[in-house]
FIVOGU-106608 format. One line per field, with one value per residue (C-alpha): residue in one letter; y, z, x. Coordinates in nm, 2 decimals, decimal comma. Example, Ala and Ser with C-alpha at 12.3 -4.5 7.8 and 13.67 -1.06 7.14 Angstrom:
// residues 2
code = c(A S) $
c2 = c(-0,45 -0,11) $
c3 = c(0,78 0,71) $
c1 = c(1,23 1,37) $
//
This chain:
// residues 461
code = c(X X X X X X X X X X X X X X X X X X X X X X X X X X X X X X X X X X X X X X X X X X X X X X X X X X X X X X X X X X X X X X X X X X X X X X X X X X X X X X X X X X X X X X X X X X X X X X X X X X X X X X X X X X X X X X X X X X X X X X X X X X X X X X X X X X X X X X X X X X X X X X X X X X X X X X X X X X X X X X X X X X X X X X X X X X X X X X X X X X X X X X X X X X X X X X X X X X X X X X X X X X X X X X X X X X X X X X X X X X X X X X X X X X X X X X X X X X X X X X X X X X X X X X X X X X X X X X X X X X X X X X X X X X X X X X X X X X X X X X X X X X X X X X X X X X X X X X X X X X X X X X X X X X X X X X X X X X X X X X X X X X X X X X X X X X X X X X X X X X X X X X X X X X X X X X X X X X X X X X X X X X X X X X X X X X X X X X X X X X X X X X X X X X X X X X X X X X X X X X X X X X X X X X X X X X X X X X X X X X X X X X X X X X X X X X X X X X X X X X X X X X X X X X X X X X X X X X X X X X X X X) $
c2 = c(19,26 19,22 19,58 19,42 19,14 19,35 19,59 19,28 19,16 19,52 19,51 19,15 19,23 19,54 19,39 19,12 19,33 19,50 19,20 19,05 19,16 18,96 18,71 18,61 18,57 18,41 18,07 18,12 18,15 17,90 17,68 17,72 17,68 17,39 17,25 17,38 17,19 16,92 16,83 16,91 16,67 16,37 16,40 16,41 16,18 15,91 15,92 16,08 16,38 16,76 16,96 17,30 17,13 17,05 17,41 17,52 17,32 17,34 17,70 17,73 17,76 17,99 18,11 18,03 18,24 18,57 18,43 18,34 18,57 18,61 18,20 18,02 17,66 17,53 17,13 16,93 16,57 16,47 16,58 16,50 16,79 17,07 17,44 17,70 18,08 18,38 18,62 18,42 18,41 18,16 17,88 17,54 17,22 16,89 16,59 16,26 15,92 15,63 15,44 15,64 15,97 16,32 16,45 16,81 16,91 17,17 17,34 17,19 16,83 16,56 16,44 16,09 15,82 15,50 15,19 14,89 14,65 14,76 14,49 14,23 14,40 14,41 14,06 13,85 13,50 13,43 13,50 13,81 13,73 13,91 13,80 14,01 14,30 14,32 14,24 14,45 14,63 14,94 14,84 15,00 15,00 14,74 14,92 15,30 15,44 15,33 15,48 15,84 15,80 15,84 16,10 16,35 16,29 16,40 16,69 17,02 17,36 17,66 17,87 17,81 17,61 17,30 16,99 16,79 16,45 16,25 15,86 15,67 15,32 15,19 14,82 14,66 14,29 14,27 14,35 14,68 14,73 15,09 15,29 15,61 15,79 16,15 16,17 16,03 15,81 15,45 15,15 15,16 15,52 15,60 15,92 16,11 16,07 16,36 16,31 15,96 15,85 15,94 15,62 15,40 15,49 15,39 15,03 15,02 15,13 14,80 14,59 14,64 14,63 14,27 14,18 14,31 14,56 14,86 14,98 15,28 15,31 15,29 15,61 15,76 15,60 15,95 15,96 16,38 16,35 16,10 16,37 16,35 16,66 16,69 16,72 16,52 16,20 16,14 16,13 15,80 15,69 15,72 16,07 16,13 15,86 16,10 16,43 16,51 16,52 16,86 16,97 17,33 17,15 17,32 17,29 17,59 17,52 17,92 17,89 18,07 17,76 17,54 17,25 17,38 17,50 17,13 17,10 17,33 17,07 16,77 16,55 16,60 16,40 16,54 16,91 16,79 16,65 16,91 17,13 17,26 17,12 17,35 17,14 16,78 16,51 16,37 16,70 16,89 16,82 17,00 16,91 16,81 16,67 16,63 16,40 16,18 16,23 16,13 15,81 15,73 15,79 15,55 15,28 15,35 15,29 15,00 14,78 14,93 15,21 15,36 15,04 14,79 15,07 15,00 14,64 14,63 14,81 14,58 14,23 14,31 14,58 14,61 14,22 14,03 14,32 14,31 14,67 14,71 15,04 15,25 15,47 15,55 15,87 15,95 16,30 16,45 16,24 15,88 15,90 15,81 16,10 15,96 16,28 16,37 16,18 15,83 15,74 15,49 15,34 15,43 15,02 15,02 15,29 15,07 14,72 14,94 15,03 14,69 14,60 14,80 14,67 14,35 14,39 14,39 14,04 13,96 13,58 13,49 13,60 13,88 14,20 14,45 14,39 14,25 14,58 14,78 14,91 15,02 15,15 15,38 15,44 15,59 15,94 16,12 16,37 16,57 16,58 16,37 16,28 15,94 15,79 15,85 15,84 16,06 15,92 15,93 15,76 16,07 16,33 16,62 16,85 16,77 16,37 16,47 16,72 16,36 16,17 16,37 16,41 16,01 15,91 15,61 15,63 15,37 15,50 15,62 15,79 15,82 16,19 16,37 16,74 16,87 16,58 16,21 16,03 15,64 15,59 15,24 15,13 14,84 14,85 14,83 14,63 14,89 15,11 15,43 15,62 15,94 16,12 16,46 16,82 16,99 17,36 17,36 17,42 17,13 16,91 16,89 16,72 16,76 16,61 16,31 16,31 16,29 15,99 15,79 15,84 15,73 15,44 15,29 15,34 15,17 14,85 14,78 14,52) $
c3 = c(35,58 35,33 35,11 35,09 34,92 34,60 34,63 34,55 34,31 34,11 34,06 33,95 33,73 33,60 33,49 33,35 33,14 33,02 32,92 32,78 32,41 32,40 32,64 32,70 33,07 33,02 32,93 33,24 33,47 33,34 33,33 33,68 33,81 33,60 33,80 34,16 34,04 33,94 34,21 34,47 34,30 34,27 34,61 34,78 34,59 34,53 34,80 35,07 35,16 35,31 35,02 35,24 35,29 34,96 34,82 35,04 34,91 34,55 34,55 34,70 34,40 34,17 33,98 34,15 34,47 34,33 34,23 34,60 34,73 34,42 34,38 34,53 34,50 34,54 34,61 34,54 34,73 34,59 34,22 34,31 34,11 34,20 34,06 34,06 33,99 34,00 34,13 33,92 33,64 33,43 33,61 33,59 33,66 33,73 33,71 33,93 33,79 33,98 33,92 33,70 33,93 33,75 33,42 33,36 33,15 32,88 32,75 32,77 32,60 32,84 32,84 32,74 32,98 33,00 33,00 33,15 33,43 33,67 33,97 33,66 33,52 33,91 33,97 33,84 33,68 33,82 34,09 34,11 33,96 34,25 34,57 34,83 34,98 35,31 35,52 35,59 35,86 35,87 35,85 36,17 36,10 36,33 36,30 36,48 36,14 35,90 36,17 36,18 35,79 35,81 36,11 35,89 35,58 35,72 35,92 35,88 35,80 36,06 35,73 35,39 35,14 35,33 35,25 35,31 35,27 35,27 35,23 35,22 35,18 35,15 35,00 35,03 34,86 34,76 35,08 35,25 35,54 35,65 35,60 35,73 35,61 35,73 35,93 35,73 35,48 35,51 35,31 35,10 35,00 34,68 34,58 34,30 34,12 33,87 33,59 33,78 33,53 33,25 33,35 33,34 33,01 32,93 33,10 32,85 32,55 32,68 32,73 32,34 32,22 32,40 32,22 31,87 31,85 31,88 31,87 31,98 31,61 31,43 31,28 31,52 31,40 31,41 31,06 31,05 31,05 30,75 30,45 30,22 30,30 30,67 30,83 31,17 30,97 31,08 31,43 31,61 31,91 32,08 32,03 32,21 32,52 32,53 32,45 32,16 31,90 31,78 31,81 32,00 32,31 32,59 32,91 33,15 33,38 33,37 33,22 32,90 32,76 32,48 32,72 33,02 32,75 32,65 32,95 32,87 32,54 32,56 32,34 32,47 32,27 31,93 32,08 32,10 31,77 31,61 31,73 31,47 31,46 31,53 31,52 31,33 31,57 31,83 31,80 32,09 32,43 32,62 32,92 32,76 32,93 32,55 32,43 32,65 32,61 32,22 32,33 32,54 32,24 32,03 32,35 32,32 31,92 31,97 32,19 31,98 32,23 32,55 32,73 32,62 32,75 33,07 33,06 32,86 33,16 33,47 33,27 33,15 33,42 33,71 33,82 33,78 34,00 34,28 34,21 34,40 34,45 34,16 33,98 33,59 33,48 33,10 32,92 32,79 32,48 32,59 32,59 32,94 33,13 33,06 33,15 33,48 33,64 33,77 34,16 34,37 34,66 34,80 34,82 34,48 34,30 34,49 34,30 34,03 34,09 34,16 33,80 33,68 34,00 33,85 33,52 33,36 33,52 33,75 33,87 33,57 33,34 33,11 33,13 32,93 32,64 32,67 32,75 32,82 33,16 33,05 32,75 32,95 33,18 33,00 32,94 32,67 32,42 32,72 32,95 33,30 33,13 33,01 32,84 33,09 33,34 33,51 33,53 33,75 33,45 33,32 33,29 33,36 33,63 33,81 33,82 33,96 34,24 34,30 34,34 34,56 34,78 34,84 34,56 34,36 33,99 33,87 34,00 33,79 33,91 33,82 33,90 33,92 34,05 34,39 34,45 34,40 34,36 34,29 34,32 34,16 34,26 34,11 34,32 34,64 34,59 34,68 34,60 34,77 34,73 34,84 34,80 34,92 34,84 34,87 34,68 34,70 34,34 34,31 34,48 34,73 34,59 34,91 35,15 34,86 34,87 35,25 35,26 34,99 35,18 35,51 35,38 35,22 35,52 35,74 35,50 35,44 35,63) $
c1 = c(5,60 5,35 5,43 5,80 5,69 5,46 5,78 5,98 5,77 5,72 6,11 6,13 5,82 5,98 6,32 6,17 5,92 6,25 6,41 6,14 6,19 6,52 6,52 6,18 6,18 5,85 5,97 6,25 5,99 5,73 6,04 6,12 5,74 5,70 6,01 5,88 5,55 5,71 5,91 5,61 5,40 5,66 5,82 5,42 5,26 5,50 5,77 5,53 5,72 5,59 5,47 5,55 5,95 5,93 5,84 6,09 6,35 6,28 6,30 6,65 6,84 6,96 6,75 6,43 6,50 6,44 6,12 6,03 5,84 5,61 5,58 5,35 5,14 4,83 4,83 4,52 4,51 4,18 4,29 4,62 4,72 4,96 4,97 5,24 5,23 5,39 5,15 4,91 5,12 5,34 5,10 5,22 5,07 5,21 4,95 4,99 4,91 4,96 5,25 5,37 5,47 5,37 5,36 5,34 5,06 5,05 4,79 4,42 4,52 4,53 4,91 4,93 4,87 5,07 4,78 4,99 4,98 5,20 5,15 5,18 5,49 5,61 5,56 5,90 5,80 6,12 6,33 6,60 6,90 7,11 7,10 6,93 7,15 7,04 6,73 6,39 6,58 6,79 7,16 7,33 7,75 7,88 8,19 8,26 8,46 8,16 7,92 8,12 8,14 7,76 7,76 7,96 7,78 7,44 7,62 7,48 7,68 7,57 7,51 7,38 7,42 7,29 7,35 7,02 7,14 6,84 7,01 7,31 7,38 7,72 7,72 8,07 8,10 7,74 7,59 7,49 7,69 7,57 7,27 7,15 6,76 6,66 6,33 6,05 6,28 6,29 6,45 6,14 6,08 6,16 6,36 6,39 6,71 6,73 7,01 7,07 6,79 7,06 7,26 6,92 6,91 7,25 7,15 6,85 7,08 7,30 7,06 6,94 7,27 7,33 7,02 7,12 6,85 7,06 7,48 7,65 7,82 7,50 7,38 7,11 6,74 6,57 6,37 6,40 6,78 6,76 6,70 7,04 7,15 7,08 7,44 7,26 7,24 7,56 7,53 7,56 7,39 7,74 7,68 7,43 7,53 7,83 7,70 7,90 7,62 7,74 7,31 7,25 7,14 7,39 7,24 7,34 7,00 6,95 6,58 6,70 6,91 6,71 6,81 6,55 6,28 6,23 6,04 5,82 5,66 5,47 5,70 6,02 6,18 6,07 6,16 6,49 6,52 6,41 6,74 6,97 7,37 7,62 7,92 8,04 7,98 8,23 8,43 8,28 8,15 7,88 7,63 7,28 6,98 6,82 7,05 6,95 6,54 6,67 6,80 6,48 6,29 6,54 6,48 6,09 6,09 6,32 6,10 5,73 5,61 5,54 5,37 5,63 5,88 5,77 5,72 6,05 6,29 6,07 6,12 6,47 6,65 6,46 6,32 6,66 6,86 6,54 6,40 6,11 6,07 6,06 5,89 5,91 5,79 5,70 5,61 5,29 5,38 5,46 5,83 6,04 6,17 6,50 6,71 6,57 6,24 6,30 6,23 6,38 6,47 6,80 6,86 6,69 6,98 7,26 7,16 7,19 7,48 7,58 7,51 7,78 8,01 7,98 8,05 7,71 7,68 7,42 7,35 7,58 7,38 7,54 7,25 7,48 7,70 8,05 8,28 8,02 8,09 8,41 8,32 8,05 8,35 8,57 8,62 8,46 8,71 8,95 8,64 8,57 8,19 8,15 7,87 7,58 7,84 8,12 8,45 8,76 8,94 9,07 9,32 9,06 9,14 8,79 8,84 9,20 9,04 8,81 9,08 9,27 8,94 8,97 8,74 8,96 9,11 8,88 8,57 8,28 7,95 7,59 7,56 7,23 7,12 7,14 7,40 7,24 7,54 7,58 7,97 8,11 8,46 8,55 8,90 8,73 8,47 8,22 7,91 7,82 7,48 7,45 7,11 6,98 6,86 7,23 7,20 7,62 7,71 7,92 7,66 7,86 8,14 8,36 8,13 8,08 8,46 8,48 8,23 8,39 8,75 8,62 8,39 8,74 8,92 8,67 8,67 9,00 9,19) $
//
C-alpha cells in the first residue's frame, strides 16, 4: 500500500538523518544508486537485457534492499541515459557511449570520452592465435552427466537467495563441450564480469612485463608516492596485484568503506592514490577493488593513454585469443574500469581463461611472461587470494572447504561479484565459467562446487 512505502521511507530517512553526522550515509546511498544506475545502463544497453529485471536484480542485496521502496529509475533510450533516486534524492546517472558501455557522470563536466576506432581495433591484421572453441551453435552435452551438470547448475531454490545463473560453458581440451544461457542469452551476449575484470588486468600487467615495459618488483610508478619521505614509495606493483599495499583501501562493499566511495569520483584511479598507508607493504592482506584501478592507471601510463589502452588490450589480449565480444569500460577520467566493469561473452571469458590453461601460451606464441601463471597462482601471505586471482593452492581454510566441494588443488579462479566465476584446472585439462546474478553471500560457492565436481566426473575416462 502506498502510505507503507512513505512510512518506510520516513524511518529510513530518519535514521539516516541521525547518522549522518558520523557516517555520512549520503555517500552510502549515492554509492548504491550510482551502482543500481550503473548496472541498469550496462546490462540494457550493451548486453540487451530488461531494465525492470535488471532493477530488480540489482537491488537484491544487502545494503540496497532497505533502500527499495524509496529507489527508483528513470531509463532514457533516446539519451541512452539512466537516473536513480531516492525519493529524488542522492540521483545518479550512468551515461552510455557506444562501444565503450557506461560511465557514470559526476557533477555537470562531461566524463571523458574515449576517441578510437573500435571496428579498426576489432578487426585482427591477422588471424587468432587460438583455434576456435566451438561453432556458431549452442553446444548441447552429448553426454547425460555433462547435461545434469548443467540441469543442477541453473536449478532454482523454492526460497531466497536465488541463484540466477545466467551462462555456463565448460571447455575441456580446448573445445567447449557444454553450454547452457538463460532466456534472452546467447553465445554472443556479453556479460558483465564485475571483479572478473581484476584478472584482465593482471593479463595486461603480463603482457607489459613480457615486453619489458613493466615488473612486479619494480617500485609502483605513481609520481605522488615518489616524495623522499613518502613511506608509499616503497610499494611494488606486486603489491597492489596482491593486495598487500599496506594503503587504507579495505573493501567491505557496505557504502561507508573508502573502497565503494571511489566510485563516487571521476578519476578513479587518482582517488585511490591519494589514500593514506596504514601498514609496510607485503605485511598485510585485505580485499581492495582500488589497487587494482592503480594498476590500470600504471597499464594506461605504460602504453601513453586512454586510446592506446584500448587499442593496446584488442591488438595484444583480445585478437590473438578470438575475443569478439567485449566491452571495455573507462571512468569519468580516461582510466579502464579495471576493478569492476568489463563485458563479455561467456565463450569470450572461457578463451580467457584458456590463456592461463595454457600457460600464457597461445598458438606458440608466449602472451604472458615466463612463470607468470604460477606466479599469479599462488597464494598471497596465509590467504587463498593470489595476484588478481583466487587460489586452491593454499593452506587457507576456504581453498580447503573448495577442495573438499570437488574443486581440484591446482585450481585457480577469476572471481567476481554475485558469483562470475572462470575456474582453471590445469590437472584436468579444463575451464568452467559460471556467470549469474546469485545474492548467496558466498556467491554461491556450493553450487560452483557442485558443477566443478560433476563436470570432472563426466570427462574422465
Amino acid at each position: 500500500m502506498g502510505w507503507a512505502k512513505w512510512i518506510v521511507a520516513g524511518l529510513v530517512l530518519a535514521i539516516l538523518a541521525a547518522a549522518g553526522v558520523i557516517f555520512r550515509p549520503d555517500r552510502a546511498i549515492r554509492v548504491a544508486t550510482g551502482y543500481v544506475a550503473h548496472n541498469i545502463c550496462v546490462k540494457t544497453f550493451v548486453s540487451g537485457l530488461d531494465p525492470q529485471t535488471i532493477f530488480t536484480e540489482a537491488s537484491d542485496r544487502s545494503g540496497i534492499r532497505l533502500l527499495r521502496p524509496v529507489l527508483g529509475f528513470q531509463l532514457d533510450r533516446t539519451g541512452k541515459t539512466v537516473d536513480t533516486s531516492t525519493l529524488g534524492l542522492f540521483r545518479s546517472r550512468a551515461v552510455f557511449h557506444d562501444g565503450l558501455g557506461c560511465v557514470e557522470q559526476h557533477g555537470s563536466k562531461p566524463p571523458y570520452l574515449v576517441r578510437s576506432d573500435l571496428e579498426a581495433l576489432k578487426t585482427p591484421k591477422t588471424p587468432p592465435l587460438l583455434p576456435e572453441i566451438a561453432g556458431p551453435a549452442v553446444v548441447e552435452p552429448s553426454n547425460p552427466a555433462l547435461k545434469a551438470a548443467l540441469d543442477h547448475a541453473f536449478e532454482e531454490p523454492p526460497d531466497p537467495p536465488f541463484r540466477r545463473t545466467k551462462a555456463v560453458v565448460v571447455v575441456h581440451n580446448g573445445q567447449v563441450i557444454a553450454e547452457r544461457y538463460a532466456t534472452g542469452i546467447g553465445v554472443d551476449t556479453p556479460l558483465l564480469g564485475f571483479s572478473i575484470t581484476k584478472s584482465v588486468v593482471n593479463a595486461l600487467i603480463g603482457i607489459l612485463t613480457q615486453q619489458g615495459l613493466v615488473t612486479p618488483s619494480m617500485p609502483a610508478p605513481i609520481p605522488e608516492w615518489h616524495g623522499a619521505d613518502d613511506p608509499r614509495r616503497e610499494i611494488e606493483v606486486e603489491h597492489l596485484m596482491r593486495m598487500t599495499s599496506g594503503l587504507d583501501l579495505d573493501e567491505t562493499n557496505s557504502g561507508f568503506d573508502r573502497s565503494s566511495q571511489m566510485f563516487l569520483h571521476d578519476d578513479t584511479a587518482a582517488y585511490a592514490v591519494n589514500a593514506r598507508m596504514i601498514a609496510p607493504p607485503g605485511t598485510r592482506w585485505h580485499y581492495s577493488s582500488p589497487t587494482t584501478q592503480i594498476l590500470a592507471r600504471i597499464v594506461r601510463d605504460a602504453v601513453g593513454g586512454p586510446e592506446q589502452t584500448l587499442a593496446f588490450a584488442w591488438r595484444e589480449l583480445f585478437n590473438p585469443l578470438g575475443m569478439r565480444n567485449v566491452t571495455l569500460e573507462f571512468d569519468g577520467a580516461g582510466t579502464l574500469q579495471g576493478s569492476t566493469y568489463m563485458l563479455a561473452s561467456a565463450r569470450d571469458w572461457a578463451r580467457f581463461g584458456l590463456l592461463y590453461l595454457n600457460d600464457g601460451i597461445v598458438g606458440g606464441k608466449r602472451i604472458l611472461h615466463e612463470d607468470w601463471v604460477d606466479f599469479c597462482a599462488a597464494a598471497t601471505l596465509d590467504t587463498d587470494y593470489a595476484a588478481g586471482f583466487w587460489t586452491n593452492r593454499s593452506e587457507y581454510p576456504s581453498a580447503k572447504g573448495r577442495e573438499r566441494l570437488g574443486i581440484p588443488r591446482d585450481a585457480f579462479f577469476a572471481s567476481g561479484d554475485l558469483g562470475q566465476r572462470i575456474v582453471i584446472m590445469p590437472s584436468q585439462h579444463l575451464v568452467v565459467v559460471r556467470l549469474g546474478d546469485s545474492v548467496d553471500p558466498t556467491g554461491d560457492i556450493r553450487g560452483l562446487g557442485r558443477l566443478v565436481k560433476e563436470v570432472i566426473g563426466a570427462v574422465q575416462p
